[in-house]
C-alpha positions as CSV (number, residue, x, y, z in Angstrom):
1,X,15.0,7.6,3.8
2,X,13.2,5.2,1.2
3,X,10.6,7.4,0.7
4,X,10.5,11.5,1.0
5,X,7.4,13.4,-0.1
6,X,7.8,16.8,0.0
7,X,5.1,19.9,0.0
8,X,2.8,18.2,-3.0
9,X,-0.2,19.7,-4.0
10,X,-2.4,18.6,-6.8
11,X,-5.4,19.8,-8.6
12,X,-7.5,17.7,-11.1
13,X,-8.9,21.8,-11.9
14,X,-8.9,25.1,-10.6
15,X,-11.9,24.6,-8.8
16,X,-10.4,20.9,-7.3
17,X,-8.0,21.0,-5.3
18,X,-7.2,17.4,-4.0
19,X,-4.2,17.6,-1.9
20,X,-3.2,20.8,0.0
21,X,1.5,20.8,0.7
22,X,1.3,17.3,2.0
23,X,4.5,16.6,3.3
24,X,5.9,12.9,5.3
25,X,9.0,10.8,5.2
26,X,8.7,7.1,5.5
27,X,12.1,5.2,6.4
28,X,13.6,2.3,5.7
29,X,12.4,-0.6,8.0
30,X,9.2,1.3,8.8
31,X,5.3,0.7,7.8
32,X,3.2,3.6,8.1
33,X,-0.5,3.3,7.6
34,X,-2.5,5.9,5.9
35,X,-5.6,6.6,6.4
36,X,-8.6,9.1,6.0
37,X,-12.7,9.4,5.5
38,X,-13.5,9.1,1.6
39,X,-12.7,11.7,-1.2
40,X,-9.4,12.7,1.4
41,X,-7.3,12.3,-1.3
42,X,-5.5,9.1,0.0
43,X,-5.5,7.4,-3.8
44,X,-4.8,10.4,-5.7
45,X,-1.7,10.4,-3.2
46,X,-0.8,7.4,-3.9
47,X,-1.1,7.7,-7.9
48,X,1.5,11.3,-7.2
49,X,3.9,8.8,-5.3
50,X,3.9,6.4,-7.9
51,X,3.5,9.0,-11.1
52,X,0.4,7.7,-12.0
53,X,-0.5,10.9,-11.7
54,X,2.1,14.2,-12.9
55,X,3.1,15.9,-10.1
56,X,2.0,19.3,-10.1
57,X,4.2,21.2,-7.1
58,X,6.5,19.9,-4.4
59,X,8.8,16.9,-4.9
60,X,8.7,12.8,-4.4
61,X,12.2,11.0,-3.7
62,X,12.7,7.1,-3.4
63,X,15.9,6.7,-1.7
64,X,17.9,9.7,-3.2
65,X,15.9,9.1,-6.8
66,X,12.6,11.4,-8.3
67,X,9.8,9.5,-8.5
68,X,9.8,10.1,-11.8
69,X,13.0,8.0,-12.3
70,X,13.4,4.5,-13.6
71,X,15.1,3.5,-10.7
72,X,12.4,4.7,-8.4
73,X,9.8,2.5,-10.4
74,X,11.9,-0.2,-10.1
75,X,12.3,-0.1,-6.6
76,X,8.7,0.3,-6.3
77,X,5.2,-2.2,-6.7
78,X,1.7,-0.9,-6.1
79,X,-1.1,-3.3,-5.4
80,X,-4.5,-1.5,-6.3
81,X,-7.5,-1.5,-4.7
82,X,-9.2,-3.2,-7.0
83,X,-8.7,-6.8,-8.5
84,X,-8.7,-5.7,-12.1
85,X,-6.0,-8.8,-13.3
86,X,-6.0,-10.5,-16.7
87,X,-8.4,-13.2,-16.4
88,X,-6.6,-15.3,-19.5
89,X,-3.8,-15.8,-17.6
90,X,-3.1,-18.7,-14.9
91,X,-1.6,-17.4,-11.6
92,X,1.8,-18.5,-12.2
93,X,2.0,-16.5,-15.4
94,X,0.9,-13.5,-13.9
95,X,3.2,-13.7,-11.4
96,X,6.2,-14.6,-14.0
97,X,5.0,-11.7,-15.7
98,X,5.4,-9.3,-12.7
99,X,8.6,-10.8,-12.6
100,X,9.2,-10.3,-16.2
101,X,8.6,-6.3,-15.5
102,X,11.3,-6.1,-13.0
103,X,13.8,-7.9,-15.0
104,X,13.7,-11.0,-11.9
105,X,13.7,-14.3,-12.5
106,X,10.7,-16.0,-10.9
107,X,11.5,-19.2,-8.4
108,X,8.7,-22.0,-8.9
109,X,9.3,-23.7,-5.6
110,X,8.4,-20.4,-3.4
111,X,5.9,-19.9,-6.2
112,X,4.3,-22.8,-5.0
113,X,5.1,-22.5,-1.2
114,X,3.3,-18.9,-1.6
115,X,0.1,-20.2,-3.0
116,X,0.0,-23.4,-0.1
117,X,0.8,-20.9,2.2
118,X,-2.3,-18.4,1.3
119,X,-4.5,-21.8,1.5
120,X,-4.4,-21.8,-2.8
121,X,-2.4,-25.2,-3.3
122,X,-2.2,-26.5,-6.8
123,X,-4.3,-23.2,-8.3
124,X,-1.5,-22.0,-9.5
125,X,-1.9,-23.1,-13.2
126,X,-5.8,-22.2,-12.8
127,X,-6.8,-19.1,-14.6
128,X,-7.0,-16.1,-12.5
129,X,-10.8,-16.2,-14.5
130,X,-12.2,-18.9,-12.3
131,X,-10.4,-17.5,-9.4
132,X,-12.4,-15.5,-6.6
133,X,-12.4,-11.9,-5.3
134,X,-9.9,-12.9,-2.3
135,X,-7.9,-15.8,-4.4
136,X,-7.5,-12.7,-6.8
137,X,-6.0,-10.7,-3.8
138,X,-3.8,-13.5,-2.3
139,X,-2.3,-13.8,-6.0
140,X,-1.1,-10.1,-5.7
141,X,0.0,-10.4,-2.3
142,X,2.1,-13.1,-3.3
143,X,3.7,-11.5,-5.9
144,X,4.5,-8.1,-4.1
145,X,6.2,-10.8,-1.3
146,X,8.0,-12.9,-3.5
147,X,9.1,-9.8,-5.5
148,X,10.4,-7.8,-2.3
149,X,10.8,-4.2,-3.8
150,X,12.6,-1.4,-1.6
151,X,8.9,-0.1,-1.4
152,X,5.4,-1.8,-1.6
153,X,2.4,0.5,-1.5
154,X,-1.0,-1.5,-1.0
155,X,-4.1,0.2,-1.1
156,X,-7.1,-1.7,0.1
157,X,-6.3,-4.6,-1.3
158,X,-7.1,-6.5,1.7
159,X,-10.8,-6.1,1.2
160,X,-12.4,-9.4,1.2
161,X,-9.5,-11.5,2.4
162,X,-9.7,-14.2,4.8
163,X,-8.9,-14.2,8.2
164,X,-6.1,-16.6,7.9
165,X,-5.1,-14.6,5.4
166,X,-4.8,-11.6,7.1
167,X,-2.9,-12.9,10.2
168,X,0.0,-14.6,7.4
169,X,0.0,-10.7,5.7
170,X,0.7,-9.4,9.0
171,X,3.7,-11.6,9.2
172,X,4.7,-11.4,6.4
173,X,4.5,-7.4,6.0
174,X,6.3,-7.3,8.9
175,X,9.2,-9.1,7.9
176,X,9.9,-7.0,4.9
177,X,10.2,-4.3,7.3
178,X,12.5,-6.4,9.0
179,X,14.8,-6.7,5.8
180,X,15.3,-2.6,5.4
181,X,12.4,-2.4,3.2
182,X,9.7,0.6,3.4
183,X,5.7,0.1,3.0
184,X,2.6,2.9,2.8
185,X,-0.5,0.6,4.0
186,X,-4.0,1.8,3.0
187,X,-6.4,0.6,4.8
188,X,-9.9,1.5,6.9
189,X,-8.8,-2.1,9.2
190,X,-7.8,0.2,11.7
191,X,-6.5,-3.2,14.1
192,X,-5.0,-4.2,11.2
193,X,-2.7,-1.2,11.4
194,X,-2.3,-1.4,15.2
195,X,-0.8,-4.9,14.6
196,X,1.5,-3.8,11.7
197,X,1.8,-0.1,11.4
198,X,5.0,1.7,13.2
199,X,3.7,5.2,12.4
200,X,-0.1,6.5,11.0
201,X,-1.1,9.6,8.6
202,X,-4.4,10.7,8.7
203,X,-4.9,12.9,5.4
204,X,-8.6,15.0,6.2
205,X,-10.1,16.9,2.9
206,X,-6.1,16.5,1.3
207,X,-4.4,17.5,4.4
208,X,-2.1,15.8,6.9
209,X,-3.3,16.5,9.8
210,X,-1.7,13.5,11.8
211,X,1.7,11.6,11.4
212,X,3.1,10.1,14.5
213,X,3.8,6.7,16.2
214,X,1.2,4.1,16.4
215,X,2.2,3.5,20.0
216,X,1.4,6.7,20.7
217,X,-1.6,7.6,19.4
218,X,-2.8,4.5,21.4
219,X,-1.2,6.1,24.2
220,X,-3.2,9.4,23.3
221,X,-6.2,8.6,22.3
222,X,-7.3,4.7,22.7
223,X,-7.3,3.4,19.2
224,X,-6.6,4.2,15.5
225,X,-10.7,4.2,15.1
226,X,-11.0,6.8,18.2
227,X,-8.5,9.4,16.7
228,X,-10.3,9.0,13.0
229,X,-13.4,9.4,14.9
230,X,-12.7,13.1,17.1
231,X,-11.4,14.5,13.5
232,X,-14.8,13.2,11.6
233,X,-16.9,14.8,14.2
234,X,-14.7,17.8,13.9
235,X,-15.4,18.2,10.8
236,X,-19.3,18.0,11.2
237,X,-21.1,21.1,10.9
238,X,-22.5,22.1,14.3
């Protein structure tokens, strides 16, 4: 089991609690898809995977290590939501510098294959400055591939990537499956996670109130977007 979360809670005060004894497993091989409305609590779950944030209660294992560990971190990369990179450095020293953190040497012949394949030939000695919002994307997508930890978390980082691009991620997350690895996919492109996703949680006001197949909540229920849709109006007052 690459990744084990077990009964967490978390409170950023008295008065806010966030998540509410969320509990999954994620296995090797396996992408799961996580998803929820706003303010769920899907990043702050994230940051307790990742101890970004302390936990508070329960316990996180990566493979048969504590999150906490330095050998969970290094099994581990996050992609952020957000395309927060330093804009002084080209792409190819970013991603030698991601390297760098995981003690990996960097290969410049898949370096460049990468950025060809994500339609960014020759902009890898560009600054990441004069790069755009998706090119600034692509770049960490191809350093989470080309870096292949035990587990990638992405959260959202697909926002305003191509289409093209999207259909090579697919592949592409999908193969590190393939290879034993284990991903948690954030996303509100619900047919994205049909495509990719073996199993979906859906986390509602810091609860899990769904984990199963993908296959079968299409069996059950249509699509990813109809399930998320029956617990929203749920939750409506009537």
């Amino acid at each position: 089991m690459t990744l084990s979360v077990a009964n967490v809670n978390y409170a950023y005060n008295p008065r806010t609690q966030v998540l509410h004894d969320v509990s999954f497993t994620i296995a090797e091989d396996r992408v799961m898809g996580l998803i929820g409305p706003n303010g769920s609590g899907k990043s702050t779950l994230i940051k307790v995977i990742l101890d970004l944030l302390q936990l508070q209660s329960g316990r996180v294992c990566i493979g048969s290590d504590s999150s906490q560990s330095r050998s969970a971190k290094m099994s581990s990369i996050y992609l952020s939501s957000n395309d927060y990179l330093p804009e002084f450095l080209t792409g190819e020293e970013y991603v030698r510098f991601m390297h760098g953190l995981y003690g990996e040497p960097m290969d410049h012949a898949a370096l460049r294959t990468q950025f060809a394949r994500y339609s960014m030939r020759d902009r890898h000695r560009d600054l990441i400055e004069d790069y755009s919002h998706g090119m600034r994307k692509k770049l960490q997508l191809i350093a989470a591939f080309m870096l292949r930890r035990r587990f990638t978390v992405i959260d959202e980082t697909l926002n305003g990537v191509d289409i093209d691009a999207i259909n090579l991620f697919e592949r592409d997350i999908r193969n590190l499956a393939k290879e034993g690895r284990s991903v948690l996919l954030c996303s509100h492109d619900f047919t994205m996670l049909e495509h990719v996703a073996d199993e979906l949680a859906l986390l509602v006001q810091g609860a899990l109130v769904v984990q199963a197949p993908v296959r079968k909540i299409i069996q059950d229920h249509g699509t990813i977007a109809d399930l998320a849709n029956e617990f929203i109006q749920a939750m409506e007052p009537s």
